[in-house]
N, C-alpha and C positions, 0 to 999 in steps of 0.2 A: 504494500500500500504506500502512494507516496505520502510524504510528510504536506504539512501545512505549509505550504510555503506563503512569506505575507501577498497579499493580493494588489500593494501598492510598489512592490518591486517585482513581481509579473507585469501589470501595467505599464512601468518603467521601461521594463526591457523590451514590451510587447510594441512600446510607444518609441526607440530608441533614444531615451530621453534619461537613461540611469548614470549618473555619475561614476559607478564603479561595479561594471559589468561582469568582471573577472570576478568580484564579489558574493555573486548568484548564482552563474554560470559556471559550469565545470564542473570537479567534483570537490565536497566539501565534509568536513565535518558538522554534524547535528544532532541533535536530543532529542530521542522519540522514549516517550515514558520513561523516562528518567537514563536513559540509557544512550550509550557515545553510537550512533551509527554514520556510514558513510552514506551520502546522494550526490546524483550525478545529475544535474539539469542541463535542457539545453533546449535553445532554440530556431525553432528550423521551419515555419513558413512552408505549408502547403505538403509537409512530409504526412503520409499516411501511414508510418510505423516505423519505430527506432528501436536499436537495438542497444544495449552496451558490452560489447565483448570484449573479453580479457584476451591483452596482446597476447600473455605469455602461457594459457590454459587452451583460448577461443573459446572458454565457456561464454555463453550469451543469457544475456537479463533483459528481458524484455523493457521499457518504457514506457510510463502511462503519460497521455495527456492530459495535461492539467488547466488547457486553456484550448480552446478551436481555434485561436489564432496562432498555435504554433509551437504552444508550450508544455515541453517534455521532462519527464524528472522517473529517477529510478531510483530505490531505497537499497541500501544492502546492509542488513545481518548485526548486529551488534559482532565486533571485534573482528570486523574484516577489516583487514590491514588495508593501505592503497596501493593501488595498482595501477601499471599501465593500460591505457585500454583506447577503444577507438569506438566509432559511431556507424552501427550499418542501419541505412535509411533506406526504405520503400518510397518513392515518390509518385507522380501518377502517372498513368499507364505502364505500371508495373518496372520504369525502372529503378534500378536497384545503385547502391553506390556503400563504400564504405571508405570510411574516412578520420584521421586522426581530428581530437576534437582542439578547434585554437585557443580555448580556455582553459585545458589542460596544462600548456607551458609558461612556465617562469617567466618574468621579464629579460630580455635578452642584454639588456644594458644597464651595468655594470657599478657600481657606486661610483668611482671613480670618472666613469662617463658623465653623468646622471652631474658630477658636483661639478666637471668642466665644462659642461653644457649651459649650466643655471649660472656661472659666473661670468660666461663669455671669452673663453680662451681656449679652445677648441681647435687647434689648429687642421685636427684631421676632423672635424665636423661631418664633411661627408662620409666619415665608414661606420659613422652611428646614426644619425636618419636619413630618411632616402628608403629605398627598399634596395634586401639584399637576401640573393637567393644563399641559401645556409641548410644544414641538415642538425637536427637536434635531437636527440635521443634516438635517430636512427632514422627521422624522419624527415623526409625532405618539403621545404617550403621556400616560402619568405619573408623577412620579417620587414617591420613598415614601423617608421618613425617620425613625427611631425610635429613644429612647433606650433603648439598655437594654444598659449596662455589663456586667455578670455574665451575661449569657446565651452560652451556646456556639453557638447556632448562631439568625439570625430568618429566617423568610421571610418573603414575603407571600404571601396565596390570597386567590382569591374565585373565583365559577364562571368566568373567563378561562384558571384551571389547573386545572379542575374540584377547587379547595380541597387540590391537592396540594403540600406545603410542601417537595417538591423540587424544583419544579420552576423557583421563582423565588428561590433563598437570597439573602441580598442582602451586601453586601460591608459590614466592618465597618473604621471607623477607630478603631483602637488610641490610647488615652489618651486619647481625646472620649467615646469609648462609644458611640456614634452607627454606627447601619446604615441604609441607602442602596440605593436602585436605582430603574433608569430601565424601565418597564414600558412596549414598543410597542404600539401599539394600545388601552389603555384611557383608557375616556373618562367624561366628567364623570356621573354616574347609576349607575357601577359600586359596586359592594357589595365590602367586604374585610375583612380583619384581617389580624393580625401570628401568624404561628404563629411560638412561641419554645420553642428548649431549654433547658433550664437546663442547669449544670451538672451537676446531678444529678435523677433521675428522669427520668419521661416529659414529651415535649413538650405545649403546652398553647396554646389560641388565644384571644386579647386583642382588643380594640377598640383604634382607635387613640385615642392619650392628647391628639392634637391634631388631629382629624378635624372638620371643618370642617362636618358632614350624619352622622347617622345613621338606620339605621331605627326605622319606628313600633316601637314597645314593642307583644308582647313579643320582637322580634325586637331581636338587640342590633348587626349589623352595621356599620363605618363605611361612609358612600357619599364617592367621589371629587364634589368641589365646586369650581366655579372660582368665586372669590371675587370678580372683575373685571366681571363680566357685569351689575350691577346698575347703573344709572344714575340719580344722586341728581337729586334736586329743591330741596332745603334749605340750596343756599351762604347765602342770608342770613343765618339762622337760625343756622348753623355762625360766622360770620362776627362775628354781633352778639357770638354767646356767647362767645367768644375777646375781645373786648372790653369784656366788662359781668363784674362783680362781683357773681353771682348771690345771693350768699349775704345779702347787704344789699338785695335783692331783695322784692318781694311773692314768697309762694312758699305756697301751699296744694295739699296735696300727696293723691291719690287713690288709695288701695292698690288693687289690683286682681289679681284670680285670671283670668287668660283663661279658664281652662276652665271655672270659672262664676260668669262673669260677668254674660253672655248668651247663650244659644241661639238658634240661625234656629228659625223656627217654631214657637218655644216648647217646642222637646224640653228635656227636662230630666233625662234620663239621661245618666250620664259624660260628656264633652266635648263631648255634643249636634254633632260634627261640625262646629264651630265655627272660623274659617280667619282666620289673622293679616289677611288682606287684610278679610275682609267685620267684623271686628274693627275695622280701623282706624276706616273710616268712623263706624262707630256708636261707637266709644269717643270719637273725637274732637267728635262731635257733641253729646253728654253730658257731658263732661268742660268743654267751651265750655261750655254752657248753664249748667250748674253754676256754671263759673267759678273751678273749679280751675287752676292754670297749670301743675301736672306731673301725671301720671301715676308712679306705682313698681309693677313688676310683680314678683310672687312669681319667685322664679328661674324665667328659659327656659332654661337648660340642662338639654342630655340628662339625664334620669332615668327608671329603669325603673318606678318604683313610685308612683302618682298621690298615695294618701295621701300622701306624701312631701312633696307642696306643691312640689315642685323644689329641698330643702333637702338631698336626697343624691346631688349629680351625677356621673355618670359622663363625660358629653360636656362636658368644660369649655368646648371652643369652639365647640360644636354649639346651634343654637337649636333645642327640641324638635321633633320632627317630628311630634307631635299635630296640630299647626295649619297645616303648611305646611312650604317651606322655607326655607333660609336668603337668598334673594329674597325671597319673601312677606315673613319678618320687616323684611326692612330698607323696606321698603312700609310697613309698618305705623309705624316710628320716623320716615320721613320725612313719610309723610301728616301723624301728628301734630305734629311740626317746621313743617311748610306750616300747620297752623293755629293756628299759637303756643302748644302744648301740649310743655312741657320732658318729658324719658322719663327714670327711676333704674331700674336693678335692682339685685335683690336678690343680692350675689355672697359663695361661700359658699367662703370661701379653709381653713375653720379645720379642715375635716375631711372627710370621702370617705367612700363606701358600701364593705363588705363585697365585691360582686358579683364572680362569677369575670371575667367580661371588662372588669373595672374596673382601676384602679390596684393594687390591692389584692398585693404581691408581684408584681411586674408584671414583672421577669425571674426571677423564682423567688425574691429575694430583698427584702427592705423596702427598696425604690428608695423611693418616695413619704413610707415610714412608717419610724417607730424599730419597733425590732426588738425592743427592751426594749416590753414592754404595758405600764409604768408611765409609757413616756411614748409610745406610738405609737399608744394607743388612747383611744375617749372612751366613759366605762363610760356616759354618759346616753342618748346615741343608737344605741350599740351597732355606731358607726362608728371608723375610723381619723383619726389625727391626723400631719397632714404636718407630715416633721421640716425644721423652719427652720432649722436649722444645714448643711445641705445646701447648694452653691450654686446647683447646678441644679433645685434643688427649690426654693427663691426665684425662681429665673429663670424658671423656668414660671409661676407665680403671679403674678409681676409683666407679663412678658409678656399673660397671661391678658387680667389687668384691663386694660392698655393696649387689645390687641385689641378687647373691646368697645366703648371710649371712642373707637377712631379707626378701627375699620374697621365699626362698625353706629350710629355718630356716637349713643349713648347721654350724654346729657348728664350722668350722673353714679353713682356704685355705693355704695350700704347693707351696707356689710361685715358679715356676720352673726356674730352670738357672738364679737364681740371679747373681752367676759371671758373664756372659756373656752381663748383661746390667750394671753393675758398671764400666766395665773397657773399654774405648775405643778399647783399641788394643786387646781386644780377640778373641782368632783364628786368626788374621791376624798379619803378617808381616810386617816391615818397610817401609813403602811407603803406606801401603793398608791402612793408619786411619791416623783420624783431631784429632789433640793433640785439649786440652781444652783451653779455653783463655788464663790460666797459663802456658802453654806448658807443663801440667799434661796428664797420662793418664785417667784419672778417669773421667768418665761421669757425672760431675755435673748434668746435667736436669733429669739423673736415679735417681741420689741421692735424688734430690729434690724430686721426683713423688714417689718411695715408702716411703720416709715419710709422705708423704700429705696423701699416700693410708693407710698406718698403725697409722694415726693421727685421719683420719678418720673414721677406723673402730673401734679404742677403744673409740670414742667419739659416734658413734651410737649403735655399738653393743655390750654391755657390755658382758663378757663371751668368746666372739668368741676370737678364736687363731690365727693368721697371723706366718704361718711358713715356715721358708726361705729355702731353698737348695742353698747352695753359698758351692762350693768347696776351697773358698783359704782362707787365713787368716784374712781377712776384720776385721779392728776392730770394735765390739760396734754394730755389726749386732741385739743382742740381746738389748743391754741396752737402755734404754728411751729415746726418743728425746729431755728431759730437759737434757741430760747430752752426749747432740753431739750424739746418738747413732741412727738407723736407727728404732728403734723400734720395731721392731721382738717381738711376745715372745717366739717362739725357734728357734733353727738353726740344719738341719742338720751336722751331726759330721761326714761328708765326711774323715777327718784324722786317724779318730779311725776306720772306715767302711775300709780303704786302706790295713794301716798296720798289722788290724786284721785278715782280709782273706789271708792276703800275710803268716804272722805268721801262721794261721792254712791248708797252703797249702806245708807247709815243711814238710819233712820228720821227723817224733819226733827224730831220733840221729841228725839233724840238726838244731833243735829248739834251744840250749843251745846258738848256736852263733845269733840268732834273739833276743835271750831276749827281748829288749829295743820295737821290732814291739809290744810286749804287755803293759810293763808300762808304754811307752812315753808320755800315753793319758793323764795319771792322772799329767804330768806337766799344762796341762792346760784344765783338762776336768770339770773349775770352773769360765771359762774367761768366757762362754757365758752360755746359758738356750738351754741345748745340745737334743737331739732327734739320738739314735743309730740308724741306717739305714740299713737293708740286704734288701735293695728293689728289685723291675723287674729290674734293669739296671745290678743286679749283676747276673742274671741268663740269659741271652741272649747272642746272637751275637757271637759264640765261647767260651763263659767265662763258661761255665758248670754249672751245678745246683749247689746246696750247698752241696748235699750229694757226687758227685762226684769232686768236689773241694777237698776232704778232701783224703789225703794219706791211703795206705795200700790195705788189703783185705776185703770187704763189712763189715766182724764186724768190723774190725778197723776204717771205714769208718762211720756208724752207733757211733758208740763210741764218735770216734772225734767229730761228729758233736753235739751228746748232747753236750761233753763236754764245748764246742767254743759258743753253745746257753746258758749253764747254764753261763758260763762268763759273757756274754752278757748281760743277768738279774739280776747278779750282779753289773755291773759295772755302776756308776751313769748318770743318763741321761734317757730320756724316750726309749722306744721302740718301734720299727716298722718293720714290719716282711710280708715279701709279700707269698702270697699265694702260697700253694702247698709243701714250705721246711719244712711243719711240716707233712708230709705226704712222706719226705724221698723221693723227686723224682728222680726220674735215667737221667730224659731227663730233656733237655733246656726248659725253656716254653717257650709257641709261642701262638701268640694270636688266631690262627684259629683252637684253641682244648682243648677242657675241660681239667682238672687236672688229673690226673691218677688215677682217687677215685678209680681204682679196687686192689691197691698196699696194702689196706688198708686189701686185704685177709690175708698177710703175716705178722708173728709175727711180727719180726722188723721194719715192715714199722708201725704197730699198735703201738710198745712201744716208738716207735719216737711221733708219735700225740699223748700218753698219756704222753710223756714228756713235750712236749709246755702245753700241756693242766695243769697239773700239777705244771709248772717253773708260769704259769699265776697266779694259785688259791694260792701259795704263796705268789707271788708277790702283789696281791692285796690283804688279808689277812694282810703281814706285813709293819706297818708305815717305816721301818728302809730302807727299799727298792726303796722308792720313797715322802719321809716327806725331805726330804734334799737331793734330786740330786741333787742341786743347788750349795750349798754349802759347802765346804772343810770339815765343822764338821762333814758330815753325812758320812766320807770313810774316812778308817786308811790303812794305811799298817800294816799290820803283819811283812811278808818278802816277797821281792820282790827281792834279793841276790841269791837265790838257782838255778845259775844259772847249775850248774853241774846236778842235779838232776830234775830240767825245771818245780817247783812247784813254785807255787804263793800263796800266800795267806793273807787275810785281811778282816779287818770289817767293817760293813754297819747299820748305828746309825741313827734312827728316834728321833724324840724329847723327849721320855721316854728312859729313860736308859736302860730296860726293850725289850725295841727293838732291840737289839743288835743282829747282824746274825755274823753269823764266814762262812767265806769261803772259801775254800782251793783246790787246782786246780793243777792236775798231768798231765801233756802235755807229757808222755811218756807209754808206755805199760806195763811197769815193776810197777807191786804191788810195795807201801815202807809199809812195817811193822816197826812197834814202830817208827813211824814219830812223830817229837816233833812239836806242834803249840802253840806258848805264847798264854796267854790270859787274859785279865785285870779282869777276876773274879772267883771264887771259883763257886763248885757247879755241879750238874749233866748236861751235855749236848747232848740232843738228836737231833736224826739225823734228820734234818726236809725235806732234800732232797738226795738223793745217785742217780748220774746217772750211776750209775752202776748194777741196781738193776733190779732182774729178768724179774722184769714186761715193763721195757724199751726196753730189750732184752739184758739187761748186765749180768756178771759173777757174780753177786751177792756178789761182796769182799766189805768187810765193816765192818763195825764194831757193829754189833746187836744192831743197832736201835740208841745206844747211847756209851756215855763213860763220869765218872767223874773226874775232873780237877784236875791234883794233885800240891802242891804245889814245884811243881819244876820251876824254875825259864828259862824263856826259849825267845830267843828273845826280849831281856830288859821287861818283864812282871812278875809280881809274878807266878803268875799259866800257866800250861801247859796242854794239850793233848796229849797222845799219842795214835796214830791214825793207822790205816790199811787202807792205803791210796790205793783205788782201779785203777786197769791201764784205764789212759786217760778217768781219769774222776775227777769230780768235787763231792765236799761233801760241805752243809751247816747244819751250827747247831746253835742249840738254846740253852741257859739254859732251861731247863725244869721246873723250879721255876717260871723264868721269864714271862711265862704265869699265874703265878699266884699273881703273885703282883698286 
């Protein structure tokens, strides 16, 4: 007979509405006439008979119901010990199923978990919630873990409960905020959410916030993923990086959009069906050839919406499912690791999408976000802004980044809109933001949380890069956090990326009164650990490609733009260069169409990509180019004065004297013949780059390959050049010895 069970925790359970279902459910001890016996309840929705059978006998004990809607409970025996056991259910039309019960097992997390969790120092957060397939007592499942402090009641569903959020509540740990359960039987390819109540209103269903796979868009579900099943190829690779000092590195850097980047078979609508894996190979074989040493990819995290570029993520630790899965992608990072090709993403800490199965109120209250819209929201994007005074709201984020740095071995992360979370008031108005207790603008809790995140990642991941895009002047973005600074180890050079397209969008008889848009940088292109930027944000929206940015008629155009690239590669600082400008594109890019690869019929579009191709294999060739971006010793001016004639020119010093490059840069049409360039040494110097040179698709003016320094005194220098400076273009030269020392 069963016991009495109360009829206001049936109702509870019946109603999914019990605070602590592990409580009622399963098996328990209890007092029938004065005596200790065991009951095993459970509830199962639409079963027409349950069994309870001993794992280790298979004696079976029938089950009575004790409610028509579902509710089962079996009495056993005064001084039956407990036992293992499982659940064989009749359902209707006779089929049958038997099954370990999920209120049967322990909490799978840990005290020690449980107290890093609730403090916010979690650095591996994701291998305690999220869901992970696991075997427990013999029995294989998955367990499922989710923050959500304020909720009254969470389940989990997926069609294993045919999405019934009664039927799997999960057990909550008080003062961590953290819900939990061990699911039998689900396996790695399962589909889920979190159904949650809030406190008030109706309940409502989530994606997970740490789900490891989701579905393709537009479906939003998380899929169960086992993280361990991939088997790397890249110890070296991992190995060296942990050892080398990237940042003092050659480093030319490849933006790339996966979804169009390439297409199989030249489709060219939406993501053209395009798969991490058949990606790798062709990225990496372009990217070599090229001579780029990283690739940076537009965010792969989960995002519902393509325009988006992946800049409003839902799936923080989900690699999109357009292209594959989270196997495939880590395929894709090692292949390119196996051919010496470094991987950044683009990780987007500063703010979150709207979407209902998103963070967005995520147990009915502003978990992720302030509550206040003057400081939870970003009036630009028309997203949310995670409050960093949170601690578990840092914990997540920094975990995040870790995650990808050590479990998809990404060499390094482009933090997006760093302005935008240092400054209280940006983008909004007087009245629309909460000054800081100082009646500052500046976001201390931002400040705080990307130091904790870049304190963190140079403490576990030795090698990796943390780099910022901050557009204002922010000081010490780059320098240490022993010496006040936020820790970066580069920054985008938003200043230099302005004034330089602005400079190369004049007319060359208008260029003489911009001067200053080109040497202003070098005032302080030495204050931080700089990274030069032509990325996607300069090719959209209205703002024209880079090849039609540039003044004149198509050769003038071609021209300009070598010329404004060889600059570029001169000038100290890393480089990063988004896909398609070295292919000379006519149109905007737009994420819903491959690159123009067919441009690549016509000379000029060809001597454009053997130009990049070529400006690379110098560039990583000579120490003097990137042995001292850093610092002042490694760039002279020549002259930076000729303002009349709109030429620049100056030197570029690696740690051997030996490396010395001469640069010299004609921002007008007009050939200079017997152009004088100082130079601090005797000796022959050949021309080690001409973009003017037939095979670019220039006029071929220059000066036969080389020319010897005479001593004429020119520019305060002993020796001089004099030069046949070709129109609106750039010359580098080398001593010709100097290879030989």
């Amino acid at each position: 007979m069963p016991i009495a069970t109360l009829e206001h925790d049936v109702q509870q359970i019946i109603h999914a509405d019990h605070s602590d279902p592990f409580g009622v459910l399963g098996m328990h001890d209890a007092q029938l006439n004065g005596e200790r016996v065991l009951v095993v309840r459970a509830f199962l929705p639409s079963a027409e008979e349950v069994t309870v059978v001993d794992a280790a006998t298979g004696e079976a004990t029938a089950m009575e119901s004790t409610d028509a809607a579902g509710f089962w409970e079996a009495t056993f025996p005064a001084g039956t010990n407990r036992f293992e056991y499982r659940l064989r259910i009749r359902w209707p039309a006779g089929v049958e199923d038997e099954m370990a019960d999920p209120y049967a097992f322990p909490s799978v997390l840990e005290g020690t978990d449980l107290y890093l969790l609730g403090e916010g120092t979690d650095a591996e957060l994701y291998r305690k919630l999220g869901a992970h397939p696991r075997t427990i007592r013999g029995v294989q499942g998955a367990s499922f873990a989710v923050w959500a402090p304020n909720a009254r009641r969470v389940s989990v569903v997926g069609p294993f409960n045919l999405w019934d959020g009664r039927r799997h509540a999960m057990r909550m740990h008080p003062g961590v905020g953290v819900w939990e359960i061990f699911i039998p039987g689900v396996e790695p390819g399962e589909i889920y959410k979190y159904e949650i109540r809030p406190k008030d209103g109706p309940s409502f269903v989530k994606s997970d916030p740490v789900a490891f796979r989701s579905e393709l868009r537009p479906e939003t579900a998380s899929i169960v993923h086992d993280l361990s099943t991939y088997e790397w190829n890249d110890g070296e690779w991992v190995e060296q990086r942990g050892a080398t000092d990237a940042a003092c590195q050659p480093m030319s850097i490849y933006e790339v959009h996966l979804g169009s980047w390439r297409h199989p078979d030249g489709d060219t609508d939406g993501v053209g069906g395009v798969s991490y894996r058949e990606i790798a190979h062709e990225l990496a074989d372009y990217a070599q050839e090229m001579g780029f040493t990283h690739v940076e990819l537009l965010p792969v995290m989960e995002h519902p919406y393509d325009p988006s570029w992946g800049y409003q993520v839902t799936g923080y630790f989900a690699p999109t499912s357009r292209f594959g899965t989270p196997d495939d992608f880590k395929y894709l990072v090692d292949h390119l690791h196996q051919r010496g090709i470094g991987v950044f993403l683009d990780w987007v800490p500063g703010h979150f999408p709207r979407d209902q199965h998103g963070l967005r109120r995520f147990d009915g209250t502003a978990l992720y976000e302030h509550e206040d819209p003057r400081q939870g929201e970003q009036p630009d994007w028309g997203t949310m802004v995670f409050n960093f005074g949170r601690n578990e709201v840092r914990n997540f984020l920094v975990s995040n980044a870790l995650f990808w740095l050590e479990e998809y071995h990404i060499d390094g992360l482009r933090v997006d809109a760093v302005a935008s979370m240092l400054y209280l008031d940006y983008s909004r108005e007087e009245g629309e933001w909460i000054p800081n207790p100082f009646g500052g603008r500046e976001n201390l809790e931002a400040i705080g949380f990307l130091k904790q995140l870049n304190g963190s990642v140079r403490e576990r991941v030795p090698g990796a890069l943390m780099i910022a895009e901050e557009s204002t002047s922010w000081p010490g973005v780059t320098h240490s956090l022993e010496r006040g600074g936020l820790g970066f180890h580069l920054k985008w050079n938003m200043g230099w990326m302005n004034d330089f397209l602005r400079f190369m969008e004049q007319d060359p008889v208008y260029r003489k009164h911009h001067f200053g848009l080109i040497t202003f940088s070098l005032m302080y292109a030495f204050s931080e650990q700089f990274v030069l930027p032509l990325s996607h944000d300069e090719v959209v929206h209205g703002k024209r490609s880079l090849l039609d940015k540039m003044p004149g008629d198509a050769w003038q155009k071609f021209a300009n733009l070598r010329l404004a690239l060889g600059l570029m590669w001169g000038h100290p600082g890393k480089q990063l260069f988004f896909m398609g400008g070295e292919l000379g594109q006519w149109r905007e890019w737009s994420e819903g169409r491959e690159l123009d690869w067919n441009l690549l019929e016509y000379p000029l579009h060809r001597g454009m990509q053997q130009w990049v191709r070529d400006l690379n294999a110098v560039y990583r060739q000579e120490p003097g180019l990137w042995q001292r971006d850093f610092t002042s010793d490694g760039f002279e001016w020549i002259d930076f004065h000729d303002v009349e004639n709109t030429i620049v020119s100056f030197l570029r010093r690696g740690e051997n004297p030996e490396d010395e490059l001469v640069f010299v840069c004609n921002f007008t049409p007009v050939p200079r013949v017997n152009y004088r360039v100082g130079v601090p040494h005797a000796g022959a110097y050949r021309e080690v780059l001409n973009s003017d040179a037939e095979v670019y698709g220039g006029s071929n003016v220059g000066n036969g390959g080389g020319v010897e320094a005479e001593a004429v005194e020119a520019q305060g220098r002993p020796y001089s050049l004099c030069l046949v400076l070709p129109p609106l273009g750039v010359l580098v030269l080398k001593r010709s010895d100097a290879d030989e020392v």
